[in-house]
ZAVO-270032 format. One record per atom (N, C-alpha, C, O): residue in one letter; x, y, z. Coordinates in steps of 0.2 Angstrom, whole numbers, padded with zeros to 4 digits, always signed. Last residue first. Layout:
# residues N
AXYZ/...
This chain:
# residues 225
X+0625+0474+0533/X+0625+0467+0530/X+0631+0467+0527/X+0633+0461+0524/X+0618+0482+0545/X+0624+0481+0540/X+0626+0477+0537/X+0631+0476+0540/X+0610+0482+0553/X+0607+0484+0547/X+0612+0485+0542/X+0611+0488+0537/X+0610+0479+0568/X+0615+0486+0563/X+0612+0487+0558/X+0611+0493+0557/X+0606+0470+0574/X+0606+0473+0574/X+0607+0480+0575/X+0606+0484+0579/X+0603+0455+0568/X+0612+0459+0569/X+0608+0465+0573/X+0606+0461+0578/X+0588+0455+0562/X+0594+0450+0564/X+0602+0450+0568/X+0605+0445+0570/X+0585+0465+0562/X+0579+0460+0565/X+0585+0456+0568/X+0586+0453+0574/X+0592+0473+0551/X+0596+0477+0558/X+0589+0471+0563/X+0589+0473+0568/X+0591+0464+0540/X+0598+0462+0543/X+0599+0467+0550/X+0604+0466+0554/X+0579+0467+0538/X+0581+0459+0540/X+0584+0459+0543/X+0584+0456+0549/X+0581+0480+0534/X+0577+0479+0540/X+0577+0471+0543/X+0576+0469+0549/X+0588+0478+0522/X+0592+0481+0528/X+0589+0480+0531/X+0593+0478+0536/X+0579+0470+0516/X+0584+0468+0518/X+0591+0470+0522/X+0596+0466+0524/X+0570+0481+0514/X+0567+0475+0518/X+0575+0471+0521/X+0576+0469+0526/X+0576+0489+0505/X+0573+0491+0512/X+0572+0486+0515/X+0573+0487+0521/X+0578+0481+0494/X+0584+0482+0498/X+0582+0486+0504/X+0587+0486+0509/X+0566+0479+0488/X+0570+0473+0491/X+0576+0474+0497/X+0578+0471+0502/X+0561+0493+0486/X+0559+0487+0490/X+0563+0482+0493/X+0564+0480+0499/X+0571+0496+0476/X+0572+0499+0483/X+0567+0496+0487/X+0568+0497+0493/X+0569+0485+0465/X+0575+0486+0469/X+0575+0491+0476/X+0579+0490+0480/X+0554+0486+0462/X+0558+0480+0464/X+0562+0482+0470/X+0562+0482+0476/X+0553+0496+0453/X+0549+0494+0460/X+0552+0490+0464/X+0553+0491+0470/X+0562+0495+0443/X+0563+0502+0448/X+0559+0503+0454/X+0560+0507+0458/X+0561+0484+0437/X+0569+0484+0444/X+0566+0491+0446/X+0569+0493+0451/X+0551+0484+0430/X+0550+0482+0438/X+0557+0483+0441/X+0558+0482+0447/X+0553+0490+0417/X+0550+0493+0423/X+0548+0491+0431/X+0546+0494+0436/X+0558+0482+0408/X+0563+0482+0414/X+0560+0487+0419/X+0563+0489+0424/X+0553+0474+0397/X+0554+0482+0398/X+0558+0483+0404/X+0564+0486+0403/X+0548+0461+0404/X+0552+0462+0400/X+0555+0470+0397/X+0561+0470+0395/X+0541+0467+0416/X+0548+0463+0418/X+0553+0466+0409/X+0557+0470+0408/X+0529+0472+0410/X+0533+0476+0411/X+0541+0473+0413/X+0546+0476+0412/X+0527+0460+0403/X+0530+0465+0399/X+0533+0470+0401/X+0537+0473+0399/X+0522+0450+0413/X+0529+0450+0409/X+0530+0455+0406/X+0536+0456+0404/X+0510+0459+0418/X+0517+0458+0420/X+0525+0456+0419/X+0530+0457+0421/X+0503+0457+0406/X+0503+0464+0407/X+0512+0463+0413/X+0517+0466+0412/X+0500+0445+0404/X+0506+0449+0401/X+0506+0454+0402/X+0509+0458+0398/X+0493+0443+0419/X+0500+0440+0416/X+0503+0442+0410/X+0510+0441+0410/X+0482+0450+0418/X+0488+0452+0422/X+0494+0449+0419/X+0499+0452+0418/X+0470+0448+0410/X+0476+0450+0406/X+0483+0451+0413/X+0489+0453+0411/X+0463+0443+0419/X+0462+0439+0412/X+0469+0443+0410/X+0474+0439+0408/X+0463+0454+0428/X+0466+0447+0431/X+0467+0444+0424/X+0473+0441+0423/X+0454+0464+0427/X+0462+0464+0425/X+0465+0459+0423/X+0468+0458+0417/X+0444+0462+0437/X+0442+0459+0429/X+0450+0458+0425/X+0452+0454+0422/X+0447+0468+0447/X+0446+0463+0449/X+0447+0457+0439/X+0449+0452+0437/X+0441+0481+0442/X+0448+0480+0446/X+0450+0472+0445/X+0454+0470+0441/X+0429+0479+0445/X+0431+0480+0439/X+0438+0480+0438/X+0440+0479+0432/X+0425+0475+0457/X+0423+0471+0453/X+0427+0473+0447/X+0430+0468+0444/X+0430+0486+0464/X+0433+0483+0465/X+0433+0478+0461/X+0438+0475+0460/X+0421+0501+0462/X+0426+0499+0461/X+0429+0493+0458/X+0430+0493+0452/X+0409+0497+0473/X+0409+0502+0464/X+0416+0499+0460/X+0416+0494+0456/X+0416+0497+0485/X+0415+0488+0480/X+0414+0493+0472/X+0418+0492+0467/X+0435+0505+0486/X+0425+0503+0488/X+0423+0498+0482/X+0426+0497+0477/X+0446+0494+0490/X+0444+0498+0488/X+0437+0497+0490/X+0433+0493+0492/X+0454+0484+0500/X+0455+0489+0502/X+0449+0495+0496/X+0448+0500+0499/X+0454+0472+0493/X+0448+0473+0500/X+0448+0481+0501/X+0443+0484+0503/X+0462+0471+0483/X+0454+0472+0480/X+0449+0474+0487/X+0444+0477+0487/X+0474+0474+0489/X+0472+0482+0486/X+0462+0481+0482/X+0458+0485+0480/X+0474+0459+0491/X+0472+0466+0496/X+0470+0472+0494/X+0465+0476+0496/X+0473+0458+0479/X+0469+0454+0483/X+0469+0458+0491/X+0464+0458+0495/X+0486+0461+0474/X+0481+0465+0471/X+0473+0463+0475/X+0467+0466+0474/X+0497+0457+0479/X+0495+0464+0482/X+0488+0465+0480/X+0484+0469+0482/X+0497+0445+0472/X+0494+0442+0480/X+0493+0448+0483/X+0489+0448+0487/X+0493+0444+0455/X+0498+0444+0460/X+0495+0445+0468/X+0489+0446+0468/X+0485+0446+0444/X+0483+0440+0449/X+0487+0440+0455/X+0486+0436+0459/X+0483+0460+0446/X+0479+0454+0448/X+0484+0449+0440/X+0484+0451+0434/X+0496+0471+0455/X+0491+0469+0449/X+0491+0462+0448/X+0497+0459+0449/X+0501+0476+0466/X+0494+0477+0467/X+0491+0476+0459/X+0486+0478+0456/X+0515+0467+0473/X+0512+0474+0468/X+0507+0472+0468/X+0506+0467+0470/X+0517+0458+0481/X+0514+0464+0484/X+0511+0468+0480/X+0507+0472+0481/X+0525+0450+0474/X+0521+0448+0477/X+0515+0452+0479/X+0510+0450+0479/X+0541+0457+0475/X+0536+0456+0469/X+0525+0453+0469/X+0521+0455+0466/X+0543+0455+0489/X+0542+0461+0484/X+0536+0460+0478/X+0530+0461+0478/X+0543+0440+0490/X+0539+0447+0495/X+0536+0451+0491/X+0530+0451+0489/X+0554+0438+0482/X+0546+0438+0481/X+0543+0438+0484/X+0537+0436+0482/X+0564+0445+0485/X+0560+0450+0480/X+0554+0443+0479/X+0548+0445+0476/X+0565+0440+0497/X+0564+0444+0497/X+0561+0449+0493/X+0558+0455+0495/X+0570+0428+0493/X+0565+0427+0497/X+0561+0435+0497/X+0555+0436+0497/X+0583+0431+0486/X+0577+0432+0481/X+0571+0428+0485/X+0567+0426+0481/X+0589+0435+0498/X+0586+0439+0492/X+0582+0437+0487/X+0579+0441+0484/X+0592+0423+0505/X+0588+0429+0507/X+0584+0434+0505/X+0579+0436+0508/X+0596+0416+0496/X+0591+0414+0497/X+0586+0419+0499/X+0580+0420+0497/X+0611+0422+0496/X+0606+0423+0489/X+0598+0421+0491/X+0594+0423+0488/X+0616+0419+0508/X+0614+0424+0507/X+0610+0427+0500/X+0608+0432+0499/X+0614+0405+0508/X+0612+0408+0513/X+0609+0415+0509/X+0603+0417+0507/X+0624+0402+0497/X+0617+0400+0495/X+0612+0403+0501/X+0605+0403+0500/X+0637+0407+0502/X+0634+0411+0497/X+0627+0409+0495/X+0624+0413+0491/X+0638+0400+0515/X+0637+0408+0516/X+0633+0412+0509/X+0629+0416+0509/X+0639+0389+0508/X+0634+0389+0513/X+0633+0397+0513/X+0628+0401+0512/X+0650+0389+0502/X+0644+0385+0496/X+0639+0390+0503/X+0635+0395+0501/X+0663+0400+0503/X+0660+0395+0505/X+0653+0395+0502/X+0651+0400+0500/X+0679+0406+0498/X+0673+0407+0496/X+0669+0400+0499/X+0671+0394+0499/X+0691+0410+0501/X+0689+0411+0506/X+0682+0411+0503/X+0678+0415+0504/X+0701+0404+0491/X+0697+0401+0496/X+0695+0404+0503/X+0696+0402+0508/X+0691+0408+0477/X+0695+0411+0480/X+0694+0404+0486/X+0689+0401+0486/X+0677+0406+0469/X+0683+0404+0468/X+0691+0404+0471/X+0696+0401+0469/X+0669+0423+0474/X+0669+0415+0471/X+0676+0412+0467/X+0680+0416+0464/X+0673+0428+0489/X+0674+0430+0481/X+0674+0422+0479/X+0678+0418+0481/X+0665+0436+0503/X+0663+0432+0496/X+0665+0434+0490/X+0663+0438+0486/X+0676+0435+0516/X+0674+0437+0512/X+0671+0433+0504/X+0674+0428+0501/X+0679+0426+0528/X+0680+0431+0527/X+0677+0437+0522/X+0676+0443+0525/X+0672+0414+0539/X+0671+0416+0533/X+0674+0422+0533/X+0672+0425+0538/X+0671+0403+0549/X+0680+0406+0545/X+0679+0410+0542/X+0685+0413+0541/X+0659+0400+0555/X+0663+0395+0550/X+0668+0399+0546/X+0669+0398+0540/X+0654+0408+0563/X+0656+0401+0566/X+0660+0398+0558/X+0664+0393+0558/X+0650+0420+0557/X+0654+0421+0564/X+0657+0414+0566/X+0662+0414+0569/X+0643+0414+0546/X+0649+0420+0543/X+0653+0421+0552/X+0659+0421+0552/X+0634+0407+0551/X+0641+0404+0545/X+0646+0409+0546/X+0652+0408+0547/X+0626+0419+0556/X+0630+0409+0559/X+0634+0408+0557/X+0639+0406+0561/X+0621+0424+0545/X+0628+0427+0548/X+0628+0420+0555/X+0634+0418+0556/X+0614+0413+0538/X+0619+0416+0532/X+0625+0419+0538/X+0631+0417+0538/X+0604+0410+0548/X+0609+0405+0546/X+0616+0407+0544/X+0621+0405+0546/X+0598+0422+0549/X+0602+0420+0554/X+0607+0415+0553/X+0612+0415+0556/X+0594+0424+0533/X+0599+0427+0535/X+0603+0426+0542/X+0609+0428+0543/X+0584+0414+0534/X+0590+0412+0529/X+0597+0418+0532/X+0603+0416+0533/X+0573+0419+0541/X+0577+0412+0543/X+0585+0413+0539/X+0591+0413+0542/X+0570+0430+0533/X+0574+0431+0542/X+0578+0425+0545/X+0583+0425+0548/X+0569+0424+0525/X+0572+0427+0523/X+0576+0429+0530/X+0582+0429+0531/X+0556+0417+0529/X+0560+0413+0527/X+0566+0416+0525/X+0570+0412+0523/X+0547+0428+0530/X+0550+0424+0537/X+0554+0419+0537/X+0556+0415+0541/X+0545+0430+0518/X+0549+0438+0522/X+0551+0431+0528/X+0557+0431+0530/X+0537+0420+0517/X+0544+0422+0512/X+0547+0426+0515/X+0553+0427+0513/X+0526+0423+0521/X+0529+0415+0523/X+0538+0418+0519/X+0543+0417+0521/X+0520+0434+0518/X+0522+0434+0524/X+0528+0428+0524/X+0533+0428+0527/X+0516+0431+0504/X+0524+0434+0502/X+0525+0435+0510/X+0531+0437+0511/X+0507+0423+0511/X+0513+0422+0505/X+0518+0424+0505/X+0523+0421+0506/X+0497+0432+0515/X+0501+0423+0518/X+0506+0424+0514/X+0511+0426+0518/X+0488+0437+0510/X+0497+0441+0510/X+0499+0436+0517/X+0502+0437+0522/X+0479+0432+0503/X+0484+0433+0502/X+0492+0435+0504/X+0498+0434+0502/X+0472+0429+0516/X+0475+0421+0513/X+0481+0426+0509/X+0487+0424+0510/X+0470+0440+0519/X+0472+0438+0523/X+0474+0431+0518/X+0480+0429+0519/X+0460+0444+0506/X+0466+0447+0509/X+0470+0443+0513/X+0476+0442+0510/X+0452+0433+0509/X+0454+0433+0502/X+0461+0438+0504/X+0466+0435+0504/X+0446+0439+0520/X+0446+0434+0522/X+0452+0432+0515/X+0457+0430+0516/X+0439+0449+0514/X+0444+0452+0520/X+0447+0446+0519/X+0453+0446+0516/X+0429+0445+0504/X+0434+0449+0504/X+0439+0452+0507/X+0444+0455+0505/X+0421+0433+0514/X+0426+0433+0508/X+0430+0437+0505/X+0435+0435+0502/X+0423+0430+0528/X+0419+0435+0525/X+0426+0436+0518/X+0432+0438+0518/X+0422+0413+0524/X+0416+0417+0531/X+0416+0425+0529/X+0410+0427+0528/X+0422+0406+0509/X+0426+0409+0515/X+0421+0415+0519/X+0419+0420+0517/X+0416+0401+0501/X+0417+0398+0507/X+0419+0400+0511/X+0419+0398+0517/X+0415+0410+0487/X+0411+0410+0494/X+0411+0406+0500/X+0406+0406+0503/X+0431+0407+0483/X+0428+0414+0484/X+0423+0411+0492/X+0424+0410+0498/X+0440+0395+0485/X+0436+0395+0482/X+0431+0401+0487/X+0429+0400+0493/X+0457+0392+0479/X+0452+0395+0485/X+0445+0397+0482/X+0445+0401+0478/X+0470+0385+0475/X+0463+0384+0472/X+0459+0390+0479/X+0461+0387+0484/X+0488+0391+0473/X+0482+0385+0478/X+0476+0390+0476/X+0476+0396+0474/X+0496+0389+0456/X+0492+0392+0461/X+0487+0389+0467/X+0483+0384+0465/X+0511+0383+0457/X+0505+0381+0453/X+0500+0384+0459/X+0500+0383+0465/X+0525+0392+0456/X+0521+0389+0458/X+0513+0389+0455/X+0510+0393+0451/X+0533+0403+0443/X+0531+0402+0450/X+0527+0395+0449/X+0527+0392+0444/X+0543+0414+0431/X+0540+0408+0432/X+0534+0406+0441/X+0532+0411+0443/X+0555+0424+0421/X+0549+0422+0425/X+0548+0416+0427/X+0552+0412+0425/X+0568+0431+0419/X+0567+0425+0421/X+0561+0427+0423/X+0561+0432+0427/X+0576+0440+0403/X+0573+0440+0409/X+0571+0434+0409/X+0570+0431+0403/X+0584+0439+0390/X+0585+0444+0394/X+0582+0448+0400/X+0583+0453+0402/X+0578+0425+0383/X+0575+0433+0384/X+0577+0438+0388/X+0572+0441+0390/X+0586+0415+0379/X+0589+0422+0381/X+0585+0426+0380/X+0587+0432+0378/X+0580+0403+0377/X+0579+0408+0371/X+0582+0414+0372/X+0582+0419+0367/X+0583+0398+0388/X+0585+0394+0381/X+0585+0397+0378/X+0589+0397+0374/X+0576+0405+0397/X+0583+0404+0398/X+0586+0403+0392/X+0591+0406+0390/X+0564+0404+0392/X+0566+0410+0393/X+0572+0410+0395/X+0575+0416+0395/X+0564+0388+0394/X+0562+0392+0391/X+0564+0398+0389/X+0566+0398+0383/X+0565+0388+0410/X+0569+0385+0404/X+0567+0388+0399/X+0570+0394+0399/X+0551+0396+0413/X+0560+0397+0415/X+0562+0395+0412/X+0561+0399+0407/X+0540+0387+0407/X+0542+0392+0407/X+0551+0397+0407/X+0554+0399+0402/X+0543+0374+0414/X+0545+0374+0407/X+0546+0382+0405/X+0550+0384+0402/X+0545+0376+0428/X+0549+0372+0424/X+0549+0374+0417/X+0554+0376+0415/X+0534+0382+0436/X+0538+0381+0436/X+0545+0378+0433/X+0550+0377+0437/X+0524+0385+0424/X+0526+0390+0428/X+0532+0389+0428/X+0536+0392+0425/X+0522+0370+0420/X+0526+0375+0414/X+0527+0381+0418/X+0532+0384+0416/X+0520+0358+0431/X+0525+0357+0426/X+0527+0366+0420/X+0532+0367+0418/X+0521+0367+0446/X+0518+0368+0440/X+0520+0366+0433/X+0523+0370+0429/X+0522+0361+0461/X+0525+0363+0456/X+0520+0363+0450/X+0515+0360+0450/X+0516+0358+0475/X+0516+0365+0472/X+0518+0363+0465/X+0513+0365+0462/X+0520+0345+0476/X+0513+0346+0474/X+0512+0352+0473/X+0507+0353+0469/X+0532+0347+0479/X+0531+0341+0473/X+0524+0344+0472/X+0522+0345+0466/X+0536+0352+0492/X+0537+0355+0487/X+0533+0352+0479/X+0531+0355+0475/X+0529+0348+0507/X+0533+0347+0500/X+0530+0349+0496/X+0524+0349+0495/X+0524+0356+0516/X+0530+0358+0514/X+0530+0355+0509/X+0533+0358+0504/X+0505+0356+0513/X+0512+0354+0515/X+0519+0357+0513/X+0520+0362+0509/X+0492+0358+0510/X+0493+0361+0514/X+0501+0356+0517/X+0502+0354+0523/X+0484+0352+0500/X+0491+0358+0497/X+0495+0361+0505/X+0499+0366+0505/X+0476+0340+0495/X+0484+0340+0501/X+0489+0346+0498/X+0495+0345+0496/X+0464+0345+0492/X+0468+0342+0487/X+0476+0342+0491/X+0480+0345+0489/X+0458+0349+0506/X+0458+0342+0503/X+0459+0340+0494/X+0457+0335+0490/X+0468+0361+0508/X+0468+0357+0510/X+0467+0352+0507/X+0471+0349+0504/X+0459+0368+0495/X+0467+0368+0495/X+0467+0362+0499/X+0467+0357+0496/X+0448+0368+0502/X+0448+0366+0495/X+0455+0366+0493/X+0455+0365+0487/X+0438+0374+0515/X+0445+0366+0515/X+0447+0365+0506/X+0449+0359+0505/X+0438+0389+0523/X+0439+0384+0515/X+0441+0380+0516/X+0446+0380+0518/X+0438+0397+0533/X+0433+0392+0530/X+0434+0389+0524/X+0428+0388+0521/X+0454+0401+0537/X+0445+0405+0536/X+0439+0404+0532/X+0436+0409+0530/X+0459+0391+0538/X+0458+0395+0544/X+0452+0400+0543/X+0448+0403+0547/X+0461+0390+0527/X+0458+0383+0528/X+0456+0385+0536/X+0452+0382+0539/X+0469+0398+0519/X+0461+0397+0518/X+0457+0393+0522/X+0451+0392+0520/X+0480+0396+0528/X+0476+0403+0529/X+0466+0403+0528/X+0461+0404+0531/X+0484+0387+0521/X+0482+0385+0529/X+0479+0390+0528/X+0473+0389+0526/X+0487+0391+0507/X+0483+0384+0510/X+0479+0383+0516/X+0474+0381+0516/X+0495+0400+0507/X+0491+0403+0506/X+0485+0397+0508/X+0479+0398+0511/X+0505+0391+0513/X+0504+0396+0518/X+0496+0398+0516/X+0491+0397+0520/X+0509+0383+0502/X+0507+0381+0508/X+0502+0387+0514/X+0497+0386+0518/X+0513+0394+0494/X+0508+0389+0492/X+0505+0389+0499/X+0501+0393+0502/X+0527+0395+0500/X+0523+0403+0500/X+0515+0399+0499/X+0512+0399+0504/X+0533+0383+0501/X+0532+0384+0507/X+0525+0393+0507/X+0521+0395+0511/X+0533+0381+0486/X+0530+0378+0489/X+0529+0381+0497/X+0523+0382+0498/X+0543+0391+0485/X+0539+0394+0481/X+0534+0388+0486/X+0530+0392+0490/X+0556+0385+0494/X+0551+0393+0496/X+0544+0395+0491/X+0541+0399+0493/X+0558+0375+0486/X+0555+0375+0494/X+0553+0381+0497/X+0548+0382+0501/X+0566+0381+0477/X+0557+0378+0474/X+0555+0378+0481/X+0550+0382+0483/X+0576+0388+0482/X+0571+0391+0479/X+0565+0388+0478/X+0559+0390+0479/X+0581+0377+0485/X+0579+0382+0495/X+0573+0387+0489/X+0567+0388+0490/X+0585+0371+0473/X+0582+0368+0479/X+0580+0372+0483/X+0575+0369+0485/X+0594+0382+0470/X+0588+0381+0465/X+0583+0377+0469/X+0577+0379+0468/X+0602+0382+0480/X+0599+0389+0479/X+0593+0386+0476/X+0587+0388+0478/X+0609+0368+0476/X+0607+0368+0483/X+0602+0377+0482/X+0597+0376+0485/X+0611+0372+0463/X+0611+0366+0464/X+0606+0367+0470/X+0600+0368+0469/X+0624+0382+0466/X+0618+0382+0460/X+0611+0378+0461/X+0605+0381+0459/X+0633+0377+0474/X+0629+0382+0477/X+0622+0382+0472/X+0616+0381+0475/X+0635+0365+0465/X+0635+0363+0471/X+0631+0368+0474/X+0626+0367+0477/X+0643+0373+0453/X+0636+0368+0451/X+0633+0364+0458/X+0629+0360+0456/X+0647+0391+0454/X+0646+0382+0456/X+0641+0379+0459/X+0638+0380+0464/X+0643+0403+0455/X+0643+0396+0449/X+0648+0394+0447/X+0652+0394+0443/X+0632+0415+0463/X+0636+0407+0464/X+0637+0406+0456/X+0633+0407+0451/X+0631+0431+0459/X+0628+0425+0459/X+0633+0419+0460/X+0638+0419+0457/
């Protein structure tokens, strides 16, 4: 990880802009499939200022920073979609979902062409912090990638209220899916628990890193990063 307070700085910025830009997406998608209710609260924007969540994204993080809980959670203030407006509400609910962590995989490809630009047009040798072959731009390029990347990932797992679980609800039969669907009141600490257990680096990490060898052979194409 960067630290200096320049790379730190400008990361922490590309990150809220990516948490806003995942929002946005879920925004348009509903608003492509009959909802204006995201739209006419103005969520359908890049700026970032209307996604934020004073405690998701702010006070939560600090917090578990301040107390050293030996893991970071946090996100964006959820875009609103309102079930029966949309034309066919189950499919239609999938599709706004995997807006999201789609907008973040394409934000990943963005960061990665940027990151090897830098690396063939601006000098770079190698990333060792502090050294001078170390650059602000190569190293916030290539951290943005990744952690555009684990929230893909993360994004995908299939428990509610997370963005997989909205597909995994189209995908079952209905018997099912209403019950399925009920989790949701408890998903959140059923998710920090397992972050705080550390059962998601065993989901997480070969996720992340399949996608980002797949980035990097979309991008180079080698798959050599």
């Amino acid at each position: 990880m960067p630290n200096d307070p320049v790379s730190i700085v400008l990361l922490l910025v590309l990150l809220v802009v990516s948490l806003g830009v995942h929002e946005a997406a879920h925004a348009w998608v509903a608003l492509k499939c009959g909802d204006t209710t995201a739209r006419d609260l103005g969520r359908i924007t890049l700026n970032p200022i209307p996604h934020i969540d004073p405690f998701m994204t702010i006070l939560l993080p600090l917090m578990l920073f301040w107390f050293n809980a030996g893991f970071l959670f946090g996100g964006a203030k959820p875009v609103p979609v309102a079930f029966h407006r949309l034309r066919n509400p189950w499919r239609d609910m999938s599709l706004v979902a995997i807006a999201g962590p789609l907008s973040n995989f394409l934000l990943a490809i963005l960061f990665m062409l940027i990151y090897k630009l830098a690396v063939i047009f601006g000098g770079y040798d190698q990333y060792i912090p502090g050294s001078r072959d170390y650059q602000v731009l190569t190293a916030v390029m290539w951290w943005s990638v990744f952690f555009n990347l684990t929230l893909t990932a993360f994004n995908l797992i299939p428990i509610p209220p997370l963005d997989g679980s909205r597909i995994m609800a189209w995908l079952m039969p209905e018997s099912a899916r209403r019950t399925y669907v009920q989790i949701e009141r408890y998903g959140l600490l059923v998710i920090m628990g397992l972050i705080y257990f550390g059962a998601f680096k065993h989901i997480l990490g070969p996720m992340v890193f399949s996608m980002l060898y797949f980035v990097d052979f979309l991008v180079s194409g080698n798959g050599a990063w």
